[in-house]
N, C-alpha and C positions, 0 to 999 in steps of 0.2 A: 470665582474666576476659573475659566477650563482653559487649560494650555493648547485644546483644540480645540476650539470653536466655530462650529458651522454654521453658525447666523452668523458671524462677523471677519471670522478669516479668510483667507485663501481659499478659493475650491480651482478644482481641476474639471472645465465642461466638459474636455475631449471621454473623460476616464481613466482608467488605468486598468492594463493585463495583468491581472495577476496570475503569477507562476509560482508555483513549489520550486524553491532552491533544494536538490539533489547534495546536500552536504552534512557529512557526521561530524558535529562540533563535538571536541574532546573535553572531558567537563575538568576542569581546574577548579584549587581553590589556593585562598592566597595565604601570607604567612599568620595573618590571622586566628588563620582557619586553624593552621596547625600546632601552634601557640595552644588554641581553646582544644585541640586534640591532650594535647601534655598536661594541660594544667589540672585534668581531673582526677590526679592520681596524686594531687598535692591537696587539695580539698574534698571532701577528710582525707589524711590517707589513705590511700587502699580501699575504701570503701567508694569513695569517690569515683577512683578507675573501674573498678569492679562491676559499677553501675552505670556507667558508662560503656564499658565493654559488654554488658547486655545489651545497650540501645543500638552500639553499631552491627551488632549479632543480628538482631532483630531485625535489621534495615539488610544485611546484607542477602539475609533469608525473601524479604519482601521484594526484593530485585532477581532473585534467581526464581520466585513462583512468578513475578508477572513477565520473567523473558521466555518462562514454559507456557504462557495465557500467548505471549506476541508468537510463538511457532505453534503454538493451537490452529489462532486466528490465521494465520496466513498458509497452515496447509489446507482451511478451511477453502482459501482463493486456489489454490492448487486444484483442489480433488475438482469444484465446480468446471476447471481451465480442462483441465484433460477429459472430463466430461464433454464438454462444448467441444474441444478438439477431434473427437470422438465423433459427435453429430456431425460438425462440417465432414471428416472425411467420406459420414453415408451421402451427404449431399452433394459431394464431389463424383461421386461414383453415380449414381443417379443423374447427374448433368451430365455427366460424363459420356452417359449414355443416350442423352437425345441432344447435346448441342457437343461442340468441339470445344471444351472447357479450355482454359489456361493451361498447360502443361507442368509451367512453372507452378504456377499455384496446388495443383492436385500432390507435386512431388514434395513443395514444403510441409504439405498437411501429414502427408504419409512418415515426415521428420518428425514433426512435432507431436504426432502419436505415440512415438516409443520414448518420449522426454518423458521424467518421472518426478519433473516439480523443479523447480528457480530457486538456488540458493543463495539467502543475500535479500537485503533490499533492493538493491537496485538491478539485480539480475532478476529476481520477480517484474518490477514494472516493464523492464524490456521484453520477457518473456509474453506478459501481458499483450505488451504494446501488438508484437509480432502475432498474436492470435486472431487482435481485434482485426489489424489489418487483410489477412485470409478472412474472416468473418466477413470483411466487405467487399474481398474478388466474390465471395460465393455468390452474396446476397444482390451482386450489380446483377451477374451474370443470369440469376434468378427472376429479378426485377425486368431482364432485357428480351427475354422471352415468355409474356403473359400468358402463353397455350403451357405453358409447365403449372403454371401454380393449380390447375387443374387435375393435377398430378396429385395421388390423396398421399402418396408416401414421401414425394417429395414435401411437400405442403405441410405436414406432420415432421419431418423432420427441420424446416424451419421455424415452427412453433415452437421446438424444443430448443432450438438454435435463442431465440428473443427469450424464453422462459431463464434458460440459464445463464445470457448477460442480466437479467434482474437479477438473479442471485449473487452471480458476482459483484456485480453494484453495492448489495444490501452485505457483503461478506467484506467488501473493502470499507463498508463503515463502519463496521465491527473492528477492523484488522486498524485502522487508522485511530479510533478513539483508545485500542488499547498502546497503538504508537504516541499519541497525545499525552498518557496518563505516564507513559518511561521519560518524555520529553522531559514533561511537569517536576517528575518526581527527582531528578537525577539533580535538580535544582535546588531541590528541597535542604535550605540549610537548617539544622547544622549536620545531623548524623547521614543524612541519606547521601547529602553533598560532599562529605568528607569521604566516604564510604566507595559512594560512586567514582570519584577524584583517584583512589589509593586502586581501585580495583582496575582502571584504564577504561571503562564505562563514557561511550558517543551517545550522543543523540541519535536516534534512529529517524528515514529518510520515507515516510508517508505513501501509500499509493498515489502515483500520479498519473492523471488524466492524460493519454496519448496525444500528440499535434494535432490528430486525423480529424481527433470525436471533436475536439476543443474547434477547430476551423467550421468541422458540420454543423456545428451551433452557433457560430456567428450565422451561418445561411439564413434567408429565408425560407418560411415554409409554408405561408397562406399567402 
């Protein structure tokens, strides 16, 4: 018997949006927990604790290599972001120069050139968020005058423009599977959970998909 069952339960026609909740759960653990903390230093004696106090050592080491793997990965999304920030600005200046570009938009790019990375979960996704959306004043403005893309330099730098959101893409699945594995881990009863619990150890908050990209994929396209 499945507590969900899709031949015979409830389904929902319409679907469902799903969204990444933006939230760092604090990890607790309860009196249990901390009971089975104390009591290893009564069984054996001292040897007990002693071997115990290896396992939490172990565990507390295991959390501080994979939060140097989580700011690996995600200056990984950084270096590519400044990169891509970097092309748009040659492609702002190059439009620049045969249509009457955005103003607004040529001046954020020229901001967000001397930015040197998002700190934070959630200051990355916005940071993100805000790139993608200049990526799409450049690319309308690109798209709204077809005599440009005959342009080899412009044309070459929006090549490089779609090359390095693939990167980004394939660097936010790296960056989120090692978010998944702290998620997991912090969970992990007993030593890791007790460990993570004592140390003030949240959940971390996954790359998330902008409004923009998620609304342009509802669209149609053929």
């Amino acid at each position: 018997m499945n507590e969900l069952d899709e031949l015979t339960g409830s389904t929902m026609a319409e679907g469902n949006d799903v969204k990444v909740i933006a939230k760092q759960l604090p990890v607790k653990v309860g009196g249990g927990s901390k009971f089975f903390d104390i009591i290893w230093w009564f069984l054996p004696p001292i040897i007990g604790g002693i071997i115990w106090t290896v396992i939490k050592v172990k565990a507390k080491n295991y959390f501080q290599q994979l939060q140097q793997k989580i700011q690996h990965d995600a200056s990984q999304i950084d270096n590519y972001l400044e990169q891509r920030v970097q092309v748009l600005q040659n492609c702002a200046k190059l439009l620049d120069k045969a249509i009457d570009l955005d103003k607004e938009t040529f001046t954020k790019i020229a901001q967000y050139r001397s930015h040197s990375g998002a700190d934070g979960d959630e200051a990355r996704n916005e940071y993100a968020e805000t790139v993608g959306n200049l990526a799409r004043s450049v690319n309308i403005a690109f798209e709204n005058y077809p005599d440009l893309k005959a342009h080899r330099e412009l044309a070459d730098a929006m090549q490089q423009n779609n090359y390095l959101q693939r990167e980004i893409t394939a660097a936010r699945e790296v960056y989120n599977d090692t978010v998944n594995t702290w998620n997991r881990e912090v969970y992990h009863w007993p030593a890791r959970q007790i460990v993570a619990a004592k140390s003030g150890y949240t959940t971390r908050i996954p790359f998330i998909a902008d409004e923009a990209t998620k609304e342009a994929a509802r669209g149609t396209f053929f």
